[in-house]
N, C-alpha and C positions, 0 to 999 in steps of 0.2 A: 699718369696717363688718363682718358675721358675717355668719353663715349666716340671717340675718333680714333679710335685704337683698333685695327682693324686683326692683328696676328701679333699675339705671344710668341716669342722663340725662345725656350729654354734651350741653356747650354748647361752641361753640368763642367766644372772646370777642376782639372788636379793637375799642377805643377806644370802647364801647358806654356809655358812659356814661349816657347821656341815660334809657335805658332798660331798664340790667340790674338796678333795684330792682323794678322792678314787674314782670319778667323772671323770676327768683327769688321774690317773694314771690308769684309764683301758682303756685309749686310750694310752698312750705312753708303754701299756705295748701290742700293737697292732702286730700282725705280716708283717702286711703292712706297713711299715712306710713311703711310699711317702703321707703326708697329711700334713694341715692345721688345726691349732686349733682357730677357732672366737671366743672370749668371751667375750660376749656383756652387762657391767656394767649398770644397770638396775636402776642406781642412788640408790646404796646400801650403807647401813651406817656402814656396818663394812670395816676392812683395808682386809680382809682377804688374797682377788685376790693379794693383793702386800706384803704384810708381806710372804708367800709363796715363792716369786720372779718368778713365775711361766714365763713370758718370757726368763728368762734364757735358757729356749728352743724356736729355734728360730722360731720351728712350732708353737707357741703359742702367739698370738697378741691382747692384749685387745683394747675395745674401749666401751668408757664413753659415756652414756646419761643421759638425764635428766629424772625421773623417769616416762615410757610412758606406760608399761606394755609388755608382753613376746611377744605377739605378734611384734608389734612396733620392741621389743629385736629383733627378726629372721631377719623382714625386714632388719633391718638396717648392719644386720653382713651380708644380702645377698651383700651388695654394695661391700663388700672388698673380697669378695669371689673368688680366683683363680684357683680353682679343676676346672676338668673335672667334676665330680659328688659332688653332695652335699648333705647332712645329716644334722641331727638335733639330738640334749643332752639334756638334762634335762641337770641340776646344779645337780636332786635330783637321777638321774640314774646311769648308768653303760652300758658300751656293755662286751660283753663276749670275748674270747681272739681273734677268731680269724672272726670278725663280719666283718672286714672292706674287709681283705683278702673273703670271703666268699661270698659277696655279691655282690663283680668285678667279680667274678669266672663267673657269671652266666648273665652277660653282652655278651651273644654270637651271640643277631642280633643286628643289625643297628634299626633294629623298635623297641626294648624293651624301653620303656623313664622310667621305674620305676621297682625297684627289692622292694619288700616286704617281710621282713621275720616273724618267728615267734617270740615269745616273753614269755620274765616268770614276773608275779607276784611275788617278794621277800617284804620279811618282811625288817626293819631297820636293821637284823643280816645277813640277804643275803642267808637265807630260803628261797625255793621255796616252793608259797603257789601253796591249788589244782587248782586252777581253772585259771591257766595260759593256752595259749592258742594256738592254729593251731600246739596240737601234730600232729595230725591226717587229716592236711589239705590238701586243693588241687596242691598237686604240680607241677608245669606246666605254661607254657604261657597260655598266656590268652588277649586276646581285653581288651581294656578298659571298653566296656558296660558289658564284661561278667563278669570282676570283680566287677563292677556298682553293679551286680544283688546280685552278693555272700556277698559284702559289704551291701545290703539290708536285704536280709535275714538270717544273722548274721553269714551268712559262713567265714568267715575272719574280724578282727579290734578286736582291733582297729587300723586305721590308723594317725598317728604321726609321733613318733621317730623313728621306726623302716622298717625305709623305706630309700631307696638311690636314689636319683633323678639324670638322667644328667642332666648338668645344660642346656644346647641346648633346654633343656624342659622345665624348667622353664624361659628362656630368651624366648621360644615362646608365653608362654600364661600368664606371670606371671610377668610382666614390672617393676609392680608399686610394686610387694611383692607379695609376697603368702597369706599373711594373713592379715585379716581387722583390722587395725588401734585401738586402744582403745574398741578392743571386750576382754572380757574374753571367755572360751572356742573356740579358736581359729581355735583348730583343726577340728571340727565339721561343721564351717565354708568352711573348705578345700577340705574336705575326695574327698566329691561326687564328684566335679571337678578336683580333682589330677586323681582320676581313670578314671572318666568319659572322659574327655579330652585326654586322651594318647593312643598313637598306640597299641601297648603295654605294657603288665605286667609279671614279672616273680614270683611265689607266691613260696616262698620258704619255707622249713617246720621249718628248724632249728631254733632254740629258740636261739636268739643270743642278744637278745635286754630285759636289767632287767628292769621292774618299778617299784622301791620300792614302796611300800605302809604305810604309818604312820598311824597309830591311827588319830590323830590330823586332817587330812588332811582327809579321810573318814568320818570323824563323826561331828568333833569340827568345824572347818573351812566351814561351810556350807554359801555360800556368794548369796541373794536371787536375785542377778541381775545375777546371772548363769543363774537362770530361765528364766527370761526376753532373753539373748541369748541364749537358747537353740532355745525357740521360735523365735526367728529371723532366728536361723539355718534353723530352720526344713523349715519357709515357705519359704527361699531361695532355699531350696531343691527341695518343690514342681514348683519352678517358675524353676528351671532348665532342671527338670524332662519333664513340658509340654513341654518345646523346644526338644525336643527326638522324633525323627520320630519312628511311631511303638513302643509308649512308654507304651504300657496297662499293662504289667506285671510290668512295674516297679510303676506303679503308685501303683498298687495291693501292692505292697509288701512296700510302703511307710509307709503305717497306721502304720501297727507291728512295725515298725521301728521307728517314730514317738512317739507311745506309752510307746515305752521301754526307750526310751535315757529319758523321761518326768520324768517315773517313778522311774526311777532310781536318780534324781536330788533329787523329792519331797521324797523318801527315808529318803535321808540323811537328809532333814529336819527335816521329824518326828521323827528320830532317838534324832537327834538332840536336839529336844523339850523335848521328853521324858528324857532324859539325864539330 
């Protein structure tokens, strides 16, 4: 890639098979096409990523590790990272057609460091389920702490994938990676200090970002060292939270927030059990 590389997309990839053609082809079916494609081999035991031949596009570069987990994945696709702005795939998602274009659009101060959009819940068929989210959101700039707040009290997230970083932003506060080493739930790890940290936020309404949803993967797949970091999450949370000068309402609004990310874990357990 050159200096016409306009967006990095790190994917981190494990055994995705099923899903990393349609995965990929809704980025090269992008309307923006100055980008980078990172695909980061997750020490996966099928050929897929190369039986495909998928660098035959020259925006698309894998690179092999040994198997460390998705987080780990991200870090490590951050090092070969040539865009101005950088983004994040699932193996198991999709963006919409014109996500990449749509998201630069809105890049119009110098202080923005992070566009956020909206997002659909689809089924494995590429149904939109109801309960996808920020039809109805705040569209606008916004401080960092005042996205802090609406990311607390469930106005906006989740925050992940669908999100576009400059990288200027993550080379200031985010050296060593975004994301913590050998944690599962990674993102949860991030949310509070991507927002929290940034000059700027642009909260966009448009649903431009799918996360499939499986069966398997809500119900089946319930892994109890989630719990364990969720909990690690949340008290990094609150250790962040105290360093906030004038921080009372966010501390307020920690509990409910706290509560729900718990509840929602121990859910799928009992689901699980019952099953």
């Amino acid at each position: 890639m050159n200096e016409r590389t306009l967006v990095s997309i790190v994917i981190p990839y494990y055994n995705s098979e099923k899903t990393i053609r349609k995965c990929i082809g809704s980025l090269l079916e992008q309307t923006e096409p100055c980008f980078e494609i990172i695909i980061v081999d997750d020490g996966s035991t099928d050929e897929t990523l190369y039986k495909y031949n998928l660098e035959e596009d020259q925006r698309i570069k894998i690179i092999k590790q040994k198997n460390s987990g998705s987080a780990e994945a991200k870090n490590n696709g951050l090092k070969y990272a040539k865009g101005q702005y950088i983004m994040f795939l699932d193996a198991d998602d999709y963006f919409e057609e014109g996500m990449i274009e749509g998201l630069l659009n809105v890049f119009t101060n110098e202080t923005i460091d992070i566009v956020l959009s909206g997002f659909n819940f689809v089924n494995k068929n590429g149904e939109k389920l109801e309960y996808s989210g920020q039809e109805k959101g705040p569209q606008g700039i916004y401080t960092g702490m005042e996205a802090l707040e609406m990311f607390l009290s469930g106005e906006i997230g989740p925050i992940g994938r669908n999100v576009i970083f400059k990288k200027t932003y993550i080379d200031e506060y985010y050296i060593g990676g975004i994301f913590p080493s050998g944690r599962t739930k990674e993102d949860g790890a991030t949310a509070f200090k991507i927002l929290g940290n940034a000059h700027e936020i642009y909260i966009l309404n448009e649903r431009y970002y799918n996360y499939v949803q499986h069966e398997e993967s809500l119900v089946h797949k319930v892994n109890p060292i989630d719990v364990d970091n969720i909990i690690i999450n949340n008290n990094e949370l609150v250790t962040y939270l105290k360093k906030i000068p004038e921080n009372e309402k966010l501390l307020k609004l920690k509990d409910n927030f706290i509560f729900s990310n718990l509840f929602q874990e121990y859910k799928k357990i009992l689901i699980s059990e019952k099953d």
